[in-house]
N, C-alpha and C positions, 0 to 999 in steps of 0.2 A: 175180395182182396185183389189187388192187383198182380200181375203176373199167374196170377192163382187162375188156367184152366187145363181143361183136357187136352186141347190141342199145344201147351205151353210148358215143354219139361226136358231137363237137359238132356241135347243129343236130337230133340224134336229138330224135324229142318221145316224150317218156318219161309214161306214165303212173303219176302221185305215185299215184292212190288205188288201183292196183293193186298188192297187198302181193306178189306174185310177180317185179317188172318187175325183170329182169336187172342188176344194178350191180357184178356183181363180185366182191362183200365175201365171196357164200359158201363161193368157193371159199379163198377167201385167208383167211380165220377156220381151214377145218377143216385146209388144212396144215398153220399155227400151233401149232394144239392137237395134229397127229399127229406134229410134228415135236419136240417135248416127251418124247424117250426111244425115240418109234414111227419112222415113217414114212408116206409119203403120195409115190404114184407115178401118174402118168395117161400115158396110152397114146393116141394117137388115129396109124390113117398107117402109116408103116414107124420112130416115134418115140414114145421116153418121155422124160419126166422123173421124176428119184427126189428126194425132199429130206428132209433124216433131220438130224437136230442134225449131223453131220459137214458140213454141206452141199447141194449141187445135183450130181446126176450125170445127163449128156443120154445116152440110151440109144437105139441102133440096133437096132430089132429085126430078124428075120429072118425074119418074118412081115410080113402087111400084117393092120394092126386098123382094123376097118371100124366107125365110128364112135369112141365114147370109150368106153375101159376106167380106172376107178378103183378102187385097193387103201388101203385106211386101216388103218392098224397104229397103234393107242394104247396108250400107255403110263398106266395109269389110277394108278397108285403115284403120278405126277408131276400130277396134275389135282385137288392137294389145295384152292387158292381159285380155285376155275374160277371163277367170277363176279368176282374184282378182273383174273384174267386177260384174259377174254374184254373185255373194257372196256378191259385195255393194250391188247390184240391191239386192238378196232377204233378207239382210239386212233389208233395206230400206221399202222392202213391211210388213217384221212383225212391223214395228213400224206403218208405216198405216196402217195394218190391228188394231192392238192394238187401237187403236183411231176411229172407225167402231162401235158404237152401233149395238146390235140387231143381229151381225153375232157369228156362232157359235166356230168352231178350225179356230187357228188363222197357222196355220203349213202349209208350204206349200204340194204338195200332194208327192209321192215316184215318181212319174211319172215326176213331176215339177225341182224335187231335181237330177234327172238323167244328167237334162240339164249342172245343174256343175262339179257334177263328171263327165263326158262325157270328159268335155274340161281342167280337173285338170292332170300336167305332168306327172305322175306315172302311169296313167291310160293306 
């Protein structure tokens, strides 16, 4: 979810000129984009989450995963205007952020924001 971290909770003092500071956005941009035909699963615990255009499946594992494991499966066929995409996608995430009690800047971070300019024509 966007706005959704540790480091991101009202009253948190967030450092704006550090283009690194934790907001959220990047986890919730690369679902976006792997869930476009792919997938995108994270592991942390004796728990996963899978989210794949059919949905969200919560996954019990039978192991314990000691930290965070991430798998990104893209579908690069479907990633034909990645840059008007990537702008719905963080679109999208400030109005679910906006809707977030309790979280503090709702902006995605300098670091997050890179990912569209990255793939905008002029660049």
């Amino acid at each position: 979810m966007p706005a959704i971290s540790s480091k991101n909770f009202k009253g948190a003092i967030i450092d704006t000129n550090d283009p690194w500071h934790n907001s959220g956005f990047g986890l919730y941009m690369i679902n976006r984009i792997c869930r476009l035909g792919g997938s995108f699963l994270i592991c942390s615990g004796d728990h996963g989450i899978k989210l794949d255009e059919n949905g969200k499946e919560h996954i019990d594992l039978p192991h314990l995963c000691r930290g965070t494991a991430v798998r990104m499966v893209l579908n690069t066929g479907k990633l034909t205007e990645l840059n008007s995409m990537l702008a719905k996608f963080r679109n999208d995430g400030y109005e679910i952020a906006k809707q977030i009690k309790g979280v503090g800047m709702y902006e995605a971070s300098a670091a997050s924001q890179m990912l569209s300019r990255d793939f905008e024509k002029n660049a």
